[in-house]
N, C-alpha and C positions, 0 to 999 in steps of 0.2 A: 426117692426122686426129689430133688429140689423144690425149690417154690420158683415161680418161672420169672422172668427176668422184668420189669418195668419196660413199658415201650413210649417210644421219646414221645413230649408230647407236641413236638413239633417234625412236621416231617421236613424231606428239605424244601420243598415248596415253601410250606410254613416260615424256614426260618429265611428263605428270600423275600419271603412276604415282610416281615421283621425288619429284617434291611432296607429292602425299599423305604416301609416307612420312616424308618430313623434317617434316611438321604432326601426324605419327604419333607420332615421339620430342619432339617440344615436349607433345603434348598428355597423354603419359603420364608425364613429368615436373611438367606442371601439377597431374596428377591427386593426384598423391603428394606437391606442396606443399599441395593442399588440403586432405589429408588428415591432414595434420601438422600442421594448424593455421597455417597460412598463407595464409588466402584471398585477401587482396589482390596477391601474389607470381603465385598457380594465375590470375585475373583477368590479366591482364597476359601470361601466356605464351600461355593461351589466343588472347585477342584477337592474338598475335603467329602464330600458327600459321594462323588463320584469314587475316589478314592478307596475310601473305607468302604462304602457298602453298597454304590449300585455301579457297575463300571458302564452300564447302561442306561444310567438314570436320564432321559432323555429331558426335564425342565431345564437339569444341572446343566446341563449340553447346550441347550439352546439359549440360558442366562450367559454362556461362554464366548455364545457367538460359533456353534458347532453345526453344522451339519450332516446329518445320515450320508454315507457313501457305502452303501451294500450294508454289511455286516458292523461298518466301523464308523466311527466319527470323526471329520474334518474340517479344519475351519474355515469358515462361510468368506468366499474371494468378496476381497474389498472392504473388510471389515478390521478396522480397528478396533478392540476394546480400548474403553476410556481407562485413563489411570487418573485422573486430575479429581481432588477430593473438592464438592461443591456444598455439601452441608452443613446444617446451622449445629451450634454447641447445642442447642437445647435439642433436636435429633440426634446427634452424638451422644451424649450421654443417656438419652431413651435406648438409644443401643445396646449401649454398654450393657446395660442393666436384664435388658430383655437375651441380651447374649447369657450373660452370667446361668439366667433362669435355664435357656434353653440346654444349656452344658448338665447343669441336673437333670433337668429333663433325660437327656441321652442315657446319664449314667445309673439312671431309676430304670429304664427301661433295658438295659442293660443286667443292672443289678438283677430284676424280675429274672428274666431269663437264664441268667445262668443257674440260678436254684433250680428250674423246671431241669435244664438239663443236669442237674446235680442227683436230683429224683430219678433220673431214666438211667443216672450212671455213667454219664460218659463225659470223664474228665477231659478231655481236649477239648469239646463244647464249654462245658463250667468255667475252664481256665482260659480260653481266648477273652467269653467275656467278663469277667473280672477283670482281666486285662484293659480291656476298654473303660470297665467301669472308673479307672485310673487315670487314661488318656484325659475322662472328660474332668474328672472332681479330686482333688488333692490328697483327699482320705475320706479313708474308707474301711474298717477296721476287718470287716466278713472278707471283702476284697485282697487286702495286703495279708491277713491271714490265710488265704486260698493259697495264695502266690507264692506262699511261704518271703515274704517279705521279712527284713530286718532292716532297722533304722540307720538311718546314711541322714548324716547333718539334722535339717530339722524335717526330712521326709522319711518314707520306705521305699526300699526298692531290690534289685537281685546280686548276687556278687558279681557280675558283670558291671551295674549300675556304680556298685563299691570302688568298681577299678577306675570308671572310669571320672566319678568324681570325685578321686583321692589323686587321682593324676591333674585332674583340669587344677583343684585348688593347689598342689604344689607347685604347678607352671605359674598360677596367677601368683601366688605369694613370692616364686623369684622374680615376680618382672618386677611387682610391688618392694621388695627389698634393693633390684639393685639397683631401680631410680633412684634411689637416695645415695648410693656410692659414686667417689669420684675417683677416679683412678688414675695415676701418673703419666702426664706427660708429659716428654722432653723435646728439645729440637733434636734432630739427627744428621747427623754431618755427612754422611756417605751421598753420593750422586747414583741417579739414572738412569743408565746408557740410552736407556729405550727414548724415555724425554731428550737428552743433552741429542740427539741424532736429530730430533724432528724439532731442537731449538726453541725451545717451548720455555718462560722463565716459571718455574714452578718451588715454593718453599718445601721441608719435610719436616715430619712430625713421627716418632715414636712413643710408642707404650710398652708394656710387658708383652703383650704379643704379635701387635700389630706396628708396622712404618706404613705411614701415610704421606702422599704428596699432593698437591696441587695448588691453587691461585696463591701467591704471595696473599693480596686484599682477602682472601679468606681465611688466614690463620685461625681465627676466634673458632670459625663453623669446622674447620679439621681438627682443632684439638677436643671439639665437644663430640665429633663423629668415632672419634678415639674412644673418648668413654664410652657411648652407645656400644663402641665393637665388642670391650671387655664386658662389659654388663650382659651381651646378648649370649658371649662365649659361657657363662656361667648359667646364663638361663637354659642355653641349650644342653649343659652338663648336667642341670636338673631335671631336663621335659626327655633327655634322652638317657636309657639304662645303661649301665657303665659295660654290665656282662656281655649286652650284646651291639654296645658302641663304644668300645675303649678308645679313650683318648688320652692320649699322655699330654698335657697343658703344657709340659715343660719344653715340649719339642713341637708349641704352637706358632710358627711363625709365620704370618703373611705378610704382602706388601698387595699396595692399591695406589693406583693415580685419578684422584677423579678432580676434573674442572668443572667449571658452571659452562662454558660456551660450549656448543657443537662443534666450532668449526675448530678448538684447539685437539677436541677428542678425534677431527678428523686427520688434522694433521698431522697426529702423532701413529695413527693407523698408515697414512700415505709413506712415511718417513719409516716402516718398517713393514713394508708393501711385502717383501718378500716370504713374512709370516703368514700374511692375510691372505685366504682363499677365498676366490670372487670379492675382490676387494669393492668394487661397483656397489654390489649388492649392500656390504655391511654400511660401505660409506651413508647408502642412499635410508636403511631399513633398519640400523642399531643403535642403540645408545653403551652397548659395554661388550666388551672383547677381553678376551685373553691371549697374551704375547710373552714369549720369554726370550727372559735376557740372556746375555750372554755370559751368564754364570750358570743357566740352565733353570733359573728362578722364574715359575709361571708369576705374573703381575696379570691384577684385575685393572682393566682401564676403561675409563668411564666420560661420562659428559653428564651431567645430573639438573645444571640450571636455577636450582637453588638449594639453602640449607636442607630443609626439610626432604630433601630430595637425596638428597650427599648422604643424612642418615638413615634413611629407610636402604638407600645400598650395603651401606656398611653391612646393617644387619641380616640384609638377606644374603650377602656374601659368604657371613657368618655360618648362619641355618644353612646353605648349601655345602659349604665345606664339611660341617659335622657330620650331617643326613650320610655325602659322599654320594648321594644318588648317581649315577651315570645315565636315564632316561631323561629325556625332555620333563614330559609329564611329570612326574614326581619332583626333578628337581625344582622345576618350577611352583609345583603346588606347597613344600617347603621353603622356601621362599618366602611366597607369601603370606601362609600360616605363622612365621613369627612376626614377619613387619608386621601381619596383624595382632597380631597378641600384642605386640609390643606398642604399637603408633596408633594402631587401627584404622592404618590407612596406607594405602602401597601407591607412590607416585614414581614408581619405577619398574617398567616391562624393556625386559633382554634384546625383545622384536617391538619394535612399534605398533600400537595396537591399528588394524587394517581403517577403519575410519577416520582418518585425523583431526583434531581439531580443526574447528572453521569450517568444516563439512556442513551441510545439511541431513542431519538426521534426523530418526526418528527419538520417541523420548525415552523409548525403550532400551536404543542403541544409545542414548547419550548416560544412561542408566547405568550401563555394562563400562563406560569409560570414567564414572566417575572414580576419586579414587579413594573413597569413603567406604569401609568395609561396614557401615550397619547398612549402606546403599546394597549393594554384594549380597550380604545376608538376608535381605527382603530379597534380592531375585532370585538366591538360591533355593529361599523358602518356596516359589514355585517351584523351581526346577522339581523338589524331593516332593512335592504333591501331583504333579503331574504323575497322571494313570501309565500314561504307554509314552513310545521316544524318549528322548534324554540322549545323557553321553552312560553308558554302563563303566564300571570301574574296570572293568578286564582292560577296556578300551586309552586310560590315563597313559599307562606305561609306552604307549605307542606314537602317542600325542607329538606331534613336531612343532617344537616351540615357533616355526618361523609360520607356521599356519592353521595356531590354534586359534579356535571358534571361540568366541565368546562364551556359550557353554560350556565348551571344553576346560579355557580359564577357570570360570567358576567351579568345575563340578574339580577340577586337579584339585584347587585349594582346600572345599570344602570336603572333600573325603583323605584329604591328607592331616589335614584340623581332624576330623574326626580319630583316622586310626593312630594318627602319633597321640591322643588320650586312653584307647586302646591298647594299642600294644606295638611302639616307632617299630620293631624287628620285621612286623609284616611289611610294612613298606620295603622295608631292606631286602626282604625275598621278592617280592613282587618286580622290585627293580631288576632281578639278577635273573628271575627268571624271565623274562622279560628281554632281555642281555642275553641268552642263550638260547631263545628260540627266534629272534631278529637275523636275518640271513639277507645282506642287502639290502635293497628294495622293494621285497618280497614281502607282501602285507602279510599279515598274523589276526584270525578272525577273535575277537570275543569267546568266541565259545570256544575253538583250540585252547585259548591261555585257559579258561578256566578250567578245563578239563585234565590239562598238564597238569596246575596246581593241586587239583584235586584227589592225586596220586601221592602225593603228600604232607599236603597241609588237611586236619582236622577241620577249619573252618573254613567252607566254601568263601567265592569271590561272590557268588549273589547272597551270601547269607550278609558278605562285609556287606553289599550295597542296602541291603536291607536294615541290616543298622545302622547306616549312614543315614537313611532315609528316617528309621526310627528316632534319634539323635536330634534332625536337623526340623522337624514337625512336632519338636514335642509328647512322644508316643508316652513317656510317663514321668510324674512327679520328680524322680531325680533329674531327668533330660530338661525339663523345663530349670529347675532350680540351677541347672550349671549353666544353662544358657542365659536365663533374669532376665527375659526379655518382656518389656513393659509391653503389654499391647496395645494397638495401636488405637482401637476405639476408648481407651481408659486415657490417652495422648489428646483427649479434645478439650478443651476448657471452655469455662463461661466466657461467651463475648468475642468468640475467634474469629467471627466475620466481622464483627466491627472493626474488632483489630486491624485485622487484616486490609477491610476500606478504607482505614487510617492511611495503613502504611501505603499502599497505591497512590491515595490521594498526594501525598511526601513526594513519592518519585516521582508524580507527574509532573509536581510542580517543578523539579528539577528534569524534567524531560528524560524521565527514565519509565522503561517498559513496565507494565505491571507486569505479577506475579503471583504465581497461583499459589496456594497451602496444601502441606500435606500431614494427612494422621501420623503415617510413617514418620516423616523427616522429625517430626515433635516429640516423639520418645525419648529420646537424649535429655527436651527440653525440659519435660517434666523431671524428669529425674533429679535436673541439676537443680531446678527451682525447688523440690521437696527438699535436697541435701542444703541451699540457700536458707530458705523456712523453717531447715532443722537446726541451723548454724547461726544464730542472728549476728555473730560476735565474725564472721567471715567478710565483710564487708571491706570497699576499695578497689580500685583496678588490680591490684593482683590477688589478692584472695578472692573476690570472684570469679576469678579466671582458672582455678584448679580446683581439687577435691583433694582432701588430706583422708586417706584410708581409715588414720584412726578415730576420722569425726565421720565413720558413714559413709564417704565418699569410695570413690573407686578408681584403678589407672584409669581403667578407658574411660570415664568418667571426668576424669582430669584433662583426657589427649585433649576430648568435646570441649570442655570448658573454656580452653586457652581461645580458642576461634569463634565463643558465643557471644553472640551479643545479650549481655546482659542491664537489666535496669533494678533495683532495687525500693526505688518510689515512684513506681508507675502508673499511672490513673487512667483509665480511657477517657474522661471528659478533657485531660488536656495533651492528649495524644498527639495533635496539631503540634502543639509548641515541644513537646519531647523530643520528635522526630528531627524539627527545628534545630534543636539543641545539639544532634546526633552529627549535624555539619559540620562541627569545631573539633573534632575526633576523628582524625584521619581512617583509621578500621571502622568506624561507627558509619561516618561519611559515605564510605564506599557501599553499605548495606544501601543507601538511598540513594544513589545513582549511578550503581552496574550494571549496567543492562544484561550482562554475562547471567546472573543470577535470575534461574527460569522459577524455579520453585523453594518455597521457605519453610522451616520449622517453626511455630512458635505456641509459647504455652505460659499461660501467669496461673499464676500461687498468690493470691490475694494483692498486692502492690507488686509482686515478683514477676517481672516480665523475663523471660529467654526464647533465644530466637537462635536458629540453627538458619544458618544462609551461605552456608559452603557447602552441601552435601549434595546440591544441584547446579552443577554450575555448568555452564552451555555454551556455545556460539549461538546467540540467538538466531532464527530462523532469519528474521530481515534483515538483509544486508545495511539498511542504512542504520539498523542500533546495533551493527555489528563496528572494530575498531577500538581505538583507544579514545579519552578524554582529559582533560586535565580541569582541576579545582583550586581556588576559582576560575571560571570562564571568561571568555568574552564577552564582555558588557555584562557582567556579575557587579550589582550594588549590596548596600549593607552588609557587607563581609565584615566579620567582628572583626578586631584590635590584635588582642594578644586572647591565649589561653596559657592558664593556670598549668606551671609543669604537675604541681600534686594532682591535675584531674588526668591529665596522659598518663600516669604511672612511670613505677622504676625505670623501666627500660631507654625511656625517655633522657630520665634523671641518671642513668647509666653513660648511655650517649655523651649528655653535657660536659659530664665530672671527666669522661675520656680526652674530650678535649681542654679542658681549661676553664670549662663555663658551670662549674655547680654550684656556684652559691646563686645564679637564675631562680627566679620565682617564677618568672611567667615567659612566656617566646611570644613571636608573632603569629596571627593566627596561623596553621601548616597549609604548605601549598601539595597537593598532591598528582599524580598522574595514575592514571587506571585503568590495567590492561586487560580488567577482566579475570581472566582465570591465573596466568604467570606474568612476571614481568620479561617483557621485550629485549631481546640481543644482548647486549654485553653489559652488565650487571655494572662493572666496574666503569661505566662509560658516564654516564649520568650527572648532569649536571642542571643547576638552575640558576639563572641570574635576576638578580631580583631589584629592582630600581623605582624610584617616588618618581614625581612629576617635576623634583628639582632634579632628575639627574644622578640622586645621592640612591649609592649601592649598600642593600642589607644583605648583611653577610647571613650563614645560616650553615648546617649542616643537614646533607642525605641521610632517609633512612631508606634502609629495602625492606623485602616484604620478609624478614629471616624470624620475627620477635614471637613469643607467646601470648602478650595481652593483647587483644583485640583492642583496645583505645589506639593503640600505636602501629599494629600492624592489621591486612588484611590482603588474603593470595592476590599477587598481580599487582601492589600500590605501592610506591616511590614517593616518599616523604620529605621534601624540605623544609624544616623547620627555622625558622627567619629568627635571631637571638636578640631581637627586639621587638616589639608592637611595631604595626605597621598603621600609616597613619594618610589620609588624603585618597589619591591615586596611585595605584599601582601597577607598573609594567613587569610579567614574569616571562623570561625562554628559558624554554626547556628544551636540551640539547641529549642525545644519545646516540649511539650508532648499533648497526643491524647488519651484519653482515659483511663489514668495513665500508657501510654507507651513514654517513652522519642523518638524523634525523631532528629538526626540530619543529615545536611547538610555542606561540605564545600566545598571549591573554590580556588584556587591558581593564583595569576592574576599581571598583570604589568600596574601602573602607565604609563604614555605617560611622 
């Protein structure tokens, strides 16, 4: 007879007891970020405690703003949780620290544990927590030994882990290779039926596999939109397997019309009325349609508003053709998943997103509309901690683009980000099956799809949700390493409240709202200030505006950059006269008096000041600092002279040499208009006149908001740049039209 078996030495009572406490030390550490004034941090740990180990943990519940309803938890009517970070640096980094501690903590007591059950024998115990013991601490050699781990880059992890950081880094290294290619473009001579019927005057442009058309005044932004197409089409040829998405490139051909105006994109929908079903509806609720000509040729057609708008279409027209998806759901969550790989930032929805701008929402809801994917990525990192509800993946494929939930947005893209790393073919079934059990209008439950799939697919749909969730929380050392996501209490620096009563004091003095900080929105900032700090030789308005890959930097690193406000000898004690200084910088200007701009990033690095102030950007709540403004004001004195073109940068110095003015040292100081979040009605409309107190007119040229360095450009501001100092008094109008209605603005102001 044997020798008899080891008996565990935790029962399961035991090892809920175990759990609770480990939801014990997450939950009184959450309590004491909240307290600190960190409630989006205390949010997060919570949900992490409740999550992993107590689904009942009633402090974690009650820190959430939850209340008992029977058996379950709901949350307490009338209760906002706060999201606005109020704490000082030197509590910020007490955090940090004590977080650090408590994350060993977990994985000591983790560690303990699994050996006891290793003694009793029962490897499912052993290896769940070892498992954990990973979640919480980087390595761990007993741990990745259990797991039978093998090394992936500079961690451990499982041949799943292998796949799926051998995918993320060949997606990042072709976005990273084809930024740097330019590819052919020519003009194209053939016409439009579709445009020439609804009389629209529009130029074209081809490539190798794309014709492009729209605004004459936009050539420069369609032939750049052209490169983005090819570059995206090569990236999707790399992120997508050839065996189970052959594409022949050779027989790539699309065509697209996109304008800046709505009302050209509508006319050209009215003027081929007889394609368009519920025409009412698209006119009133789309920005892009598809129409074919009368060659049988489908054309995407668009209305987009600005550059930056024109290329994030391009590219998700791209990712949708490849994919091929035919569900809402899917196609839209690829889509987005390469604008964001690519831009890191999607300023284009098929359906208009249900809240429109100028709304009064909440900041949750203005959250969900920004269109900043590390924004996205903090709400989805809720989404995949949340215990119970959600959108379930079964649920995507069903999703109707004209009335998806904010949720539903996020959770398409983030689970389609996750499996095109995975393995793009399951999206391909999931779409098709999906396509074949669709019957009209006849809803399709969650658990049918999953159950169908599960007749033939190996890997269930909640085992996908389940690493989708594992993925997007960080569940191990590889997940984190492909994700590099700074956290957000290591995002606080010395003096951030100071800072920050700096920069309020600035806007007030120009009559702009203050603005709150966030840990969140300053992970970017940090980043770019280490990559600054690591770089001393990167200096200037345009090398600090980007990241070069092979000095450290990163694309999405670089997309951040182009829209940071950056300072390179920045001092708190003369932060008054910086800010000062910020006024003669038309994108600098606009950080200090938009009222649009609810909440900011920022973080210094010894002299290195960065500042993220797009990733919030709102209709403010009160209607009277809601609107446009123009700079200088009415009854505005001491407005500088001229500024230096070498402090605006190239783009600047671009502009000039375009017209005839490059050998310019200096311009007059710029006059601006500021709309906030886009600029206002017809792009090509804009004009300013500019005239002294004799009467004598300074000539000057427009800039829009299309540029990469933030000295010259910033979302929503229209730049006249005067091509001499301006001197005395001065009278500016600013004329544009909205809808075929002329609008103007003027100013009367004194030179310093």
């Amino acid at each position: 007879m044997g020798g008899l078996r080891a008996l565990p030495p935790q029962a399961d009572d035991d090892e809920a007891k175990f759990q609770t406490k480990q939801a014990d030390l997450l939950s009184d550490f959450a309590e004491k970020a909240f307290k600190k004034g960190f409630p989006r941090q205390a949010k997060l740990i919570w949900m992490q405690a409740i999550k992993l180990y107590d689904a009942d943990h009633e402090p974690s519940h009650e820190g959430l703003g939850h209340v008992r309803m029977g058996t379950t938890w709901a949350p307490k009517g009338g209760f906002d949780y706060p999201r606005t970070d109020t704490g000082t640096s030197a509590d910020g980094s007490a955090l940090f620290k004590a977080y650090e501690a408590l994350k060993k903590k977990l994985a000591a007591n983790h560690k303990r544990v699994a050996k006891e059950w290793e003694k009793a024998e029962r490897t499912d115990k052993k290896l769940f927590h070892y498992g954990m013991v990973l979640r919480w601490v980087k390595d761990d050699k007993e741990a990745q030994d259990a797991l039978n781990h093998h090394e992936i880059g500079t961690v451990t992890g499982t041949d799943l882990e292998q796949t799926l950081y051998d995918n993320s880094k060949k997606i990042e290294q072709a976005v990273t290779d084809q930024e740097r290619i330019d590819y052919e473009v020519q003009p194209e001579e053939s016409k439009q039926p579709l445009l020439d019927a609804a009389k629209v005057a529009y130029v074209s442009f081809k490539s190798e596999h794309f014709v492009l058309r729209g605004d004459p005044e936009e050539a420069d932004a369609l032939k750049e939109a052209l490169n983005w197409a090819e570059r995206a089409l090569r990236v999707c040829q790399a992120a997508f397997p050839a065996e189970t998405f052959p594409r022949d490139l050779s027989k790539w051909h699309r065509e697209a019309a996109f304008f800046v105006a709505k009302d050209t994109y509508k006319q050209i929908l009215k003027a081929n009325a007889n394609q368009v079903s519920d025409l009412a509806w698209k006119l009133e609720h789309t920005a892009t349609s598809g129409l074919q000509d009368p060659t049988g040729k489908w054309i995407k057609i668009g209305a987009t508003g600005s550059r930056k708008v024109l290329l994030d279409a391009m590219v998700r027209d791209v990712a949708q053709q490849y994919a091929g998806f035919a569900t809402d759901g899917l196609s839209e969550g690829v889509g987005h998943t390469f604008v964001g790989m690519i831009f890191n930032n999607n300023r284009l929805f098929a359906v208009d997103l249900m809240k429109q701008q100028g709304t009064v929402a909440s900041e949750e809801d203005r959250e969900y509309q920004s269109p900043d994917f590390d924004v996205w990525k903090d709400l989805n990192l809720e989404l995949a901690w949340r215990n119970t509800g959600g959108v379930p993946a079964a649920q995507i494929p069903f999703a109707d683009a004209a009335k998806f939930t904010n949720e539903e947005r996020i959770k398409a893209w983030s689970f389609t980000d996750y499996v095109m790393r995975r393995d793009p073919s399951l999206l391909t079934k999931m779409d098709r099956l999906a396509l074949s059990m669709k019957v009209g209008d006849k809803p399709v439950s969650p658990v049918a799809y999953s159950e169908k799939w599960a007749e033939t697919e190996s890997v269930s749909i909640p085992q996908l949700d389940k690493e989708w969730e594992d993925f997007w929380t960080g569940a191990s050392p590889v997940m984190k390493a492909i994700r590099n996501d700074t956290p957000p209490l290591a995002a606080i620096s010395r003096g951030v409240e100071r800072w920050l009563k700096a920069f309020n004091e600035a806007r007030n003095a120009e009559h702009a709202t203050p603005v709150t900080w966030s840990a969140n929105l300053s992970k970017r900032c940090k980043e770019h200030a280490d990559y600054l700090a690591a770089n001393k030789d990167q200096r200037g308005p345009a090398l600090e505006h980007r990241q070069e890959p092979t000095l450290g930097g990163t694309h999405l690193g670089s997309m951040f950059a182009e829209m940071a406000i950056v300072e390179t000898k920045a001092k708190l004690g003369s932060a008054k006269k910086l800010f000062k200084s910020w006024l003669d910088l038309p994108g600098y200007r606009d950080a200090i008096i938009n009222n649009y701009i609810q909440s900011i990033g920022l973080y210094t690095e010894g002299d290195i000041l960065v500042m993220n102030v797009v990733s919030a950007l709102a209709s403010p709540s009160a209607k009277s600092a809601q609107g446009y403004k123009c700079y200088p004001g009415e009854g505005d004195s001491g407005i500088s002279s001229s500024v230096a073109v070498e402090d605006l940068g190239p783009e600047l110095k671009a502009l000039l040499e375009k017209h005839g003015h490059g050998d310019l040292k200096e311009v007059g100081c710029p006059l601006t208009m500021h709309f906030g979040i886009g600029v206002q009605g017809n792009r090509q409309s804009y004009k300013c006149v500019v005239v002294t107190d004799r009467d004598e007119r300074i000539e000057g040229l427009i800039m829009l908001d299309n540029g990469k360095i933030r000295q010259t450009t910033a979302p929503g501001v229209v730049t006249f740049y005067p091509l001499k100092p301006l001197k005395g008094t001065i009278r500016s109008t600013w004329s544009w039209e909205v809808d075929g209605e002329q609008r103007r603005l003027t100013a009367k102001f004194r030179i310093k």
